[in-house]
C-alpha positions as CSV (number, residue, x, y, z in Angstrom):
1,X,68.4,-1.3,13.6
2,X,71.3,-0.6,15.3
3,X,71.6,-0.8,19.5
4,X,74.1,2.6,19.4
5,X,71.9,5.9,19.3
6,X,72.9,9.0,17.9
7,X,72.9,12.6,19.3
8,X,69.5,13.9,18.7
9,X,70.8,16.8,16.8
10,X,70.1,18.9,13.6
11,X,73.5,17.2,12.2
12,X,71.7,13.5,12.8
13,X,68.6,14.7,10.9
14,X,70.6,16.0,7.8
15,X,72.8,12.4,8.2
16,X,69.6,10.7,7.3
17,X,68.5,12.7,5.0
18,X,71.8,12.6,3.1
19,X,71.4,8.6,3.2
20,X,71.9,6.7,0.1
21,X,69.2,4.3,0.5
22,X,65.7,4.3,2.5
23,X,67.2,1.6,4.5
24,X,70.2,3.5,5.8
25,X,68.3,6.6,6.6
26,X,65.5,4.5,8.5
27,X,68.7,2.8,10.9
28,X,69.8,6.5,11.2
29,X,66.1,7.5,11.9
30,X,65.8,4.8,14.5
31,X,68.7,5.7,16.5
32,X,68.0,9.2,16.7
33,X,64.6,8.4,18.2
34,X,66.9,6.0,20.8
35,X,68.8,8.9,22.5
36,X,68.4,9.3,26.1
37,X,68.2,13.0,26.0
38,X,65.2,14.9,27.0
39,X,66.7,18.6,26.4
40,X,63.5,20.3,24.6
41,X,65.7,21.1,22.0
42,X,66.5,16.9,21.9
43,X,62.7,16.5,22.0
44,X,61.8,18.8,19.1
45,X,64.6,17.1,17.0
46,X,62.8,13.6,17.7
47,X,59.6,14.8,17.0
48,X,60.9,15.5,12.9
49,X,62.8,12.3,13.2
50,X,59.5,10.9,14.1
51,X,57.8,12.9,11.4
52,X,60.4,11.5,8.6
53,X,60.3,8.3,10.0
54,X,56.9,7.0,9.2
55,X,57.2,8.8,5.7
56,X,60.1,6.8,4.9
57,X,58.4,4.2,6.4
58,X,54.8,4.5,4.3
59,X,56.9,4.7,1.3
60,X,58.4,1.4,2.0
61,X,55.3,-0.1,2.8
62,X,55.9,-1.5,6.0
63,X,52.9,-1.4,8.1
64,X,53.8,-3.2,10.8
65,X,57.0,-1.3,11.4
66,X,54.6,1.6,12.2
67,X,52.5,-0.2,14.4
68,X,56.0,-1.2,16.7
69,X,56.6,2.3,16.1
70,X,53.8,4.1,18.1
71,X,54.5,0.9,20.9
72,X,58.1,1.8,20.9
73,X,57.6,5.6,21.2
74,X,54.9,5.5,24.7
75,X,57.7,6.5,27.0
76,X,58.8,9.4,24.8
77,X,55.4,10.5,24.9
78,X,55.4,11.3,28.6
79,X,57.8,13.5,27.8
80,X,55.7,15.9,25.7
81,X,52.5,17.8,25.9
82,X,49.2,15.7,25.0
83,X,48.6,17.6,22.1
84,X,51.9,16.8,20.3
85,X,51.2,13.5,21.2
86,X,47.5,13.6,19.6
87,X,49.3,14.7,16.4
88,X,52.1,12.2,16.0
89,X,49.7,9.2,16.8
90,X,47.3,10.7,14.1
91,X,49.7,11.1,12.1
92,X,51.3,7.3,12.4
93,X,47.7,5.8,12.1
94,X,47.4,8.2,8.6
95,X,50.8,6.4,7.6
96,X,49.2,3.0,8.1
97,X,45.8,4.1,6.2
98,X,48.0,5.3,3.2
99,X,49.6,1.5,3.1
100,X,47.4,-0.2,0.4
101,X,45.3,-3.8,1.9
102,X,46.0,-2.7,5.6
103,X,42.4,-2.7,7.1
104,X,42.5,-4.6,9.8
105,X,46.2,-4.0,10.8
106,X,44.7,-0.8,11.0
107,X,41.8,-1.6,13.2
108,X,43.8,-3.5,15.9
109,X,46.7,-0.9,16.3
110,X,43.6,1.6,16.7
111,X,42.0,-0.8,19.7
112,X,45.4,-0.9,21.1
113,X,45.5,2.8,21.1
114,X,42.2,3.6,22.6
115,X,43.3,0.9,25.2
116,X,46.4,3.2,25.6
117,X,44.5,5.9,25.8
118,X,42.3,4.5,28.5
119,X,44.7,3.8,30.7
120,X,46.6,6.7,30.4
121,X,43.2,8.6,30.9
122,X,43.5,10.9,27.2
123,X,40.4,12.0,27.1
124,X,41.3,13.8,23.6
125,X,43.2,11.3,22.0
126,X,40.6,8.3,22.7
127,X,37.9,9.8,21.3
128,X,39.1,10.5,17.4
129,X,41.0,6.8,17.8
130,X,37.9,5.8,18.4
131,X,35.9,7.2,15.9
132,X,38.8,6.3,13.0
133,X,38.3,3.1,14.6
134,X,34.4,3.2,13.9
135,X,34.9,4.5,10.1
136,X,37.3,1.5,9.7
137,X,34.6,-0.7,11.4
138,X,32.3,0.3,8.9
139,X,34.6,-0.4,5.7
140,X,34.9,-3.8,7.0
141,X,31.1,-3.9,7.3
142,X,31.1,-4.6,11.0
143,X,27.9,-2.3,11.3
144,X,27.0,-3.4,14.8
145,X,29.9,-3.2,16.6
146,X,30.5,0.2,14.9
147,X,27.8,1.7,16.0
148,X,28.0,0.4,19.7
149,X,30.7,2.0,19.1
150,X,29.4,5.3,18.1
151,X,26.6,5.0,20.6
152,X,28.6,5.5,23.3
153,X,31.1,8.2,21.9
154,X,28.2,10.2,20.9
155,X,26.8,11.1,24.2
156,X,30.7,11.4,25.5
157,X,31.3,14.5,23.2
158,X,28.0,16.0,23.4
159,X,28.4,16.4,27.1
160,X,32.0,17.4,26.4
161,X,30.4,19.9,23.8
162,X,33.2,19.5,21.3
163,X,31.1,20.4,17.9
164,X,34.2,19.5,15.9
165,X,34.6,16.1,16.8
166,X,30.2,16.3,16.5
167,X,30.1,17.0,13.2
168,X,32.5,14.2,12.2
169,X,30.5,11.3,14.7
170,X,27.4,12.0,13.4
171,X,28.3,12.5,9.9
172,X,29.7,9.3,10.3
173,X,26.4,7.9,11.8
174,X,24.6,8.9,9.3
175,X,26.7,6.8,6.6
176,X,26.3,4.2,9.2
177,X,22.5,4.0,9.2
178,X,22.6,4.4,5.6
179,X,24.6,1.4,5.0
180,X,22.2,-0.6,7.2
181,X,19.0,1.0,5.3
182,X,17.4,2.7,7.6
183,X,17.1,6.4,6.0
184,X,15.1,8.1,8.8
185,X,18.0,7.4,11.0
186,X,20.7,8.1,8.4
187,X,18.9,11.8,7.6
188,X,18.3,12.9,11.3
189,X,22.6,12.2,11.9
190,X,22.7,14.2,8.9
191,X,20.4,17.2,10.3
192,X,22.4,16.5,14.1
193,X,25.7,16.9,12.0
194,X,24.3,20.3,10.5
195,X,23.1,21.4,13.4
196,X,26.5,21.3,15.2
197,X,28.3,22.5,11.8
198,X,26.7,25.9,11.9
199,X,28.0,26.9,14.9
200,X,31.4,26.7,14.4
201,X,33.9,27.1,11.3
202,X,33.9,23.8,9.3
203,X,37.0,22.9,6.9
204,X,35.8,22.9,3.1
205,X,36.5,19.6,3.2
206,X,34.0,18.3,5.4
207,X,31.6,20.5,4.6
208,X,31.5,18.9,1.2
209,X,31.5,15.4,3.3
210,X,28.2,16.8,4.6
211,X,27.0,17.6,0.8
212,X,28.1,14.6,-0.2
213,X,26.2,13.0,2.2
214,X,23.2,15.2,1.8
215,X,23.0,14.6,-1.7
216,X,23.0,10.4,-1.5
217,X,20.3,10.6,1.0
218,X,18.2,13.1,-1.4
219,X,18.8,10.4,-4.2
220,X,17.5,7.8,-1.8
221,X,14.6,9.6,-1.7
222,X,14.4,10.2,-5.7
223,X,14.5,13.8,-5.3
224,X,17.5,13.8,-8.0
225,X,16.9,17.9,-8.5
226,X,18.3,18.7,-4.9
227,X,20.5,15.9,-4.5
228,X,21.7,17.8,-7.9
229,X,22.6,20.7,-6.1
230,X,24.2,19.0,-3.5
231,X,26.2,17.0,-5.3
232,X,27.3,20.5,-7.5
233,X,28.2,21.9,-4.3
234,X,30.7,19.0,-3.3
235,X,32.1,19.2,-6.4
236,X,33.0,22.5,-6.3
237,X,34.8,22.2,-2.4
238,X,36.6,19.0,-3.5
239,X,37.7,20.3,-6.8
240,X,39.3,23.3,-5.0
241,X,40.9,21.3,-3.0
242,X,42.5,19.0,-5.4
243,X,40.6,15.7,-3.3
244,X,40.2,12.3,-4.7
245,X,36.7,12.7,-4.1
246,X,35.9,15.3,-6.3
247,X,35.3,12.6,-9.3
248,X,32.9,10.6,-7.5
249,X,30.5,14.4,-6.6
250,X,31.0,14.7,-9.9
251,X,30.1,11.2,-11.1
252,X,26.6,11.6,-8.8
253,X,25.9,14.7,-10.8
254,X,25.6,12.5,-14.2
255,X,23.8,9.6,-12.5
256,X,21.0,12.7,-11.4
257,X,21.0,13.8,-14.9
258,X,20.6,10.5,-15.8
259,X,17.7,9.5,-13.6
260,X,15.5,13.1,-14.1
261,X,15.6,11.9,-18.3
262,X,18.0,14.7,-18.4
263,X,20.8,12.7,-20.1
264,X,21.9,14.4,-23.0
265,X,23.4,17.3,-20.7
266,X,26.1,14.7,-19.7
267,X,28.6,14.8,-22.4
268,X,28.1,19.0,-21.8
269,X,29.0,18.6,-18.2
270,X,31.9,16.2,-19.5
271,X,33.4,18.5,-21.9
272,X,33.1,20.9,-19.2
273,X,36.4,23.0,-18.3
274,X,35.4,21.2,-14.9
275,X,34.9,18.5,-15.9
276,X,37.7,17.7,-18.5
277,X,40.4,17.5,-15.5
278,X,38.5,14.2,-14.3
279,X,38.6,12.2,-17.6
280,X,38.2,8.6,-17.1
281,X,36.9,5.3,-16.3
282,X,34.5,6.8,-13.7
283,X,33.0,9.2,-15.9
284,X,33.0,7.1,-19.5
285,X,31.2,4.8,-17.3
286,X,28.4,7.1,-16.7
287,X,28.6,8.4,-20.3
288,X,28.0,5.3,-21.9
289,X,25.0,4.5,-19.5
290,X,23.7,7.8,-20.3
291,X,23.8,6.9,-24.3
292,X,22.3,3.4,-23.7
293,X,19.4,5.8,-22.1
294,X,18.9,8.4,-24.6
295,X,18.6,5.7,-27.4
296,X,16.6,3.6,-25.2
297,X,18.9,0.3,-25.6
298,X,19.2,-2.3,-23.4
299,X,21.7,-3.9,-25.3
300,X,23.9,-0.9,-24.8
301,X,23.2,-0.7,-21.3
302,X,24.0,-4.3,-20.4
303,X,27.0,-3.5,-22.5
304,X,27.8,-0.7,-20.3
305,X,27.2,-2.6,-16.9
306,X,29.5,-5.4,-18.3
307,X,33.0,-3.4,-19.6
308,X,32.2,-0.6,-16.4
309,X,31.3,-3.6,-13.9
310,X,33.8,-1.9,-11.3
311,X,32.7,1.7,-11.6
312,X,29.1,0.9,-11.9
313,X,28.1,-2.5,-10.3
314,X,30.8,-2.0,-7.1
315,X,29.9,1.4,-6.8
316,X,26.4,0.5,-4.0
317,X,25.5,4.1,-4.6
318,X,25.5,4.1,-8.5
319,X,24.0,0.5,-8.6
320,X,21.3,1.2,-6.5
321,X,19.9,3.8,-8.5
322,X,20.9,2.2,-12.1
323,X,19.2,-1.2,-10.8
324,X,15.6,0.7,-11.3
325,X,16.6,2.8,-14.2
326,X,17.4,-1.0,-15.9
327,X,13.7,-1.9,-14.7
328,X,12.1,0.9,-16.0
329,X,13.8,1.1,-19.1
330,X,13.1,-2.6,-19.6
331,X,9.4,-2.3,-19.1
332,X,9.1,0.9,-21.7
333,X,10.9,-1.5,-24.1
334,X,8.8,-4.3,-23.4
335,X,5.3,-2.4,-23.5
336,X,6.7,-0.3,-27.2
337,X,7.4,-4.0,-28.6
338,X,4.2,-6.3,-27.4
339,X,1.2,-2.9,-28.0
340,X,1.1,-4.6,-31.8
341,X,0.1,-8.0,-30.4
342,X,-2.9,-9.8,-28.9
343,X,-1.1,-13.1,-28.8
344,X,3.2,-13.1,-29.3
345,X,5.6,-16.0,-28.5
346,X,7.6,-14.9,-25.8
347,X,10.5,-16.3,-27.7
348,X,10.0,-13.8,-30.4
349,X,10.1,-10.8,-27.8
350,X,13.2,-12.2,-26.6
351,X,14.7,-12.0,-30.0
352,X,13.3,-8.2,-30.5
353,X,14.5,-7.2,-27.5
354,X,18.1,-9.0,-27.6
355,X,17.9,-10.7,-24.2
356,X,17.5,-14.5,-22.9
357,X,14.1,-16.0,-22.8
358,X,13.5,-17.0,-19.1
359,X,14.4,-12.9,-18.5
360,X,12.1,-11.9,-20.4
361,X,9.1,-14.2,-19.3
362,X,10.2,-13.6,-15.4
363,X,10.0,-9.7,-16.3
364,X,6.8,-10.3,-18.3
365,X,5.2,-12.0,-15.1
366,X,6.2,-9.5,-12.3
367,X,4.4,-6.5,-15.0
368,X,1.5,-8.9,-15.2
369,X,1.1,-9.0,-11.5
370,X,2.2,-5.3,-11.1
371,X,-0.9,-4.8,-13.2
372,X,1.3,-2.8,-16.0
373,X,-0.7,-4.3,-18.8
374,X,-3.4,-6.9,-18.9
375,X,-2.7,-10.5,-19.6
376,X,-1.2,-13.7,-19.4
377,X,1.4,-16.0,-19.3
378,X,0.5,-19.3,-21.4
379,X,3.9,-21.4,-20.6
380,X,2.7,-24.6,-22.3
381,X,2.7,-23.1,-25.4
382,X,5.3,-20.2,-24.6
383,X,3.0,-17.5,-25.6
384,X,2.4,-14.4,-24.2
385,X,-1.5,-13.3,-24.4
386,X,-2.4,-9.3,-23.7
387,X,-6.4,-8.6,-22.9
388,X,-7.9,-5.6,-24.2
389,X,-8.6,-3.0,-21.4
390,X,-11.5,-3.3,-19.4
391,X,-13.4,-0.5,-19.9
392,X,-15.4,0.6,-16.9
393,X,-18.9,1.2,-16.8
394,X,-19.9,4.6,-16.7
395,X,-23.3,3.4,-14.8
396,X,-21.5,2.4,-11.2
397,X,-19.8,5.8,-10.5
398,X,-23.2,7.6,-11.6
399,X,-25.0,5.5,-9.0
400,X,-22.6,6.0,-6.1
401,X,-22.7,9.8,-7.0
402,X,-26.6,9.7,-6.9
403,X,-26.5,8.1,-3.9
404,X,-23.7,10.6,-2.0
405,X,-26.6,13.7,-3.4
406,X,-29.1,11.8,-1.7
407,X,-27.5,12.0,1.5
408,X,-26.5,15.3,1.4
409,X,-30.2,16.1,0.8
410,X,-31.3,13.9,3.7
411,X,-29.2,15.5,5.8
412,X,-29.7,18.8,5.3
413,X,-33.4,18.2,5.8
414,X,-32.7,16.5,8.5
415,X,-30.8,19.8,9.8
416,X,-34.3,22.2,8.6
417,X,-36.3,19.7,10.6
418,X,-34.1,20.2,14.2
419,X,-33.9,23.9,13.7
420,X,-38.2,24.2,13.4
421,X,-38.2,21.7,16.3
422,X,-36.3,23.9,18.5
């Protein structure tokens, strides 16, 4: 960087821009940025020299350029109204998020910011730092401190009333609680974020956040139908906006057809004109699990989980739910292939089935104590040994109901008697 500046001018801008290499155009940049002039003219060409500065610099990749950017640029922004410096901090910290393996960079130059912020006593500024800073928390997994975090902020914008910044906190609380497992929590951020959503205008874009949302926490809950329809409905806002997100709504879709044994509809929704602009690994993922389904194969499904590890086993969402369709699909299989027998080496179940022995006789021994079937494990001689049914005896229940009639006839003698007696 050079220690000359350079007129903060139109002309400077269009040197830069002209610039044969990133490099060149950065100096330029930099020195334009430099210039003691504070003419509002001078200001508004620093502001784009700002602006094209931390492009340049987020195509370059270097992060922590940007951060000694938003340190070197605090005296400028005295110069210029709160809200134009609200947007050129936002739109530094964006640069940083759009640098790939920046995470915590990203979460100290926010807790220098707030720290800015503080002191300088902006209000406006300090609280979406601070609940970026609260998201990033919760990438990292730092779930406590995030939501002391969040804790605090909350009751600071309700009193301030700002429904904007509302519906973003508690949407963001709600993913929070999630994360940590505790649902009720997780839904009643989600009905608080609603809540403040319907009295203002909310971006399509977070109003499919809020579907998204809505629709994991209906999974949680198996109620695959509306989480369906939520999903459907994210979709359709993040496919009109052209978001990164709209694969993964999408994705969720499949997984409900999936779970509600609805899963030949998913090469349909696949070969859908929808569907066809989000072709890959995501969604061959959740087509080959929904072919392991419909032919009941747990070969194919292991299969599945093995060449789509990322899209299925990283995704906590999609593994969650697949985790329990494995179960259940194992214990159909199991119950089809040992009906036949009274007595079956567990080693020849194993061999049926296509999986390792000690799998199958750990499963075997949870459905046993599950009560699933009736039987028992007989490990010295590896055998598996199924009981007939018990069949109840009809002579209990008659008793019991005998016994109920007798009382209602006591007692309503006992109610004839008090009436004469009175």
């Amino acid at each position: 960087m050079s220690s000359s500046y350079l007129p903060a001018t139109t002309d400077s801008i269009a040197q830069a821009l002209e610039a044969k290499t990133p490099a060149e155009s950065i100096s330029i940049l930099y020195r334009v940025i430099e210039s003691p002039s504070s003419s509002s003219e001078a200001l508004r060409i620093k502001e784009q020299a700002i602006t094209n500065l931390s492009d340049l610099l987020r195509q370059e990749n270097r992060a922590e350029d940007l951060r000694n950017l938003l340190t070197q640029l605090r005296p400028f922004f005295n110069l210029i109204p709160k809200a134009k410096t609200a947007k050129i901090v936002r739109g530094i910290i964006d640069a940083v998020a759009k640098i790939p393996g920046t995470s915590d960079l990203q979460i100290s130059l926010c807790k220098e910011m707030v720290q800015w912020t503080r002191a300088e006593k902006r209000t406006f500024l300090r609280q979406r730092v601070e609940a970026r800073l609260a998201a990033l928390l919760m990438e990292s997994k730092e779930y406590s401190e995030a939501l002391t975090l969040l804790s605090g902020l909350i009751k600071e914008v309700r009193r301030l009333d700002d429904k904007l910044l509302l519906v973003d906190i508690d949407l963001l609380e709600s993913k929070l609680h999630f994360s940590l497992r505790n649902l009720p929590k997780a839904k009643a951020s989600l009905t608080a974020a609603r809540t403040a959503a319907n009295a203002i205008y909310v971006p399509p874009a977070q109003q499919g956040t809020i579907d998204l949302q809505s629709g994991i926490l209906h999974a949680e809950e198996k109620d695959y139908k509306t989480a369906y329809s939520y999903f459907f409905e994210a979709f359709e806002a993040f496919n009109a906006l052209e978001d990164p997100r709209a694969v993964f709504s999408l994705k969720y879709m499949l997984l409900c057809k999936i779970m509600v044994n609805q899963a030949d509809d998913v090469a349909g929704i696949i070969s859908s004109k929808a569907g066809l602009q989000y072709v890959g690994p995501e969604l061959d993922a959740m087509k080959a699990v929904a072919d392991a389904y419909s032919k009941r194969s747990l070969k194919l499904f292991e299969t599945a989980l093995r060449d789509f590890r990322a899209q299925l086993e990283e995704d906590p969402i999609v593994h969650r739910h697949l985790s329990s369709l494995y179960d259940t699909l194992l214990e159909q299989n199991l119950c089809r292939l040992i009906e036949p027998f009274s007595r079956v080496e567990i080693a020849h179940i194993a061999e049926l089935i296509e999986l390792p022995v000690d799998h199958v006789e750990k499963k075997l021994s949870q459905m046993i104590l599950d009560k699933k079937f009736a039987g028992t494990l007989d490990q010295g001689a590896g055998c598996l040994v199924i009981f007939d049914d018990p069949k109840t005896d009809a002579i209990f229940p008659a008793t019991l109901e005998t016994i109920s009639n007798v009382g209602k006839v006591v007692d309503s003698l006992y109610v004839r008697s008090a009436k004469i007696m009175a």
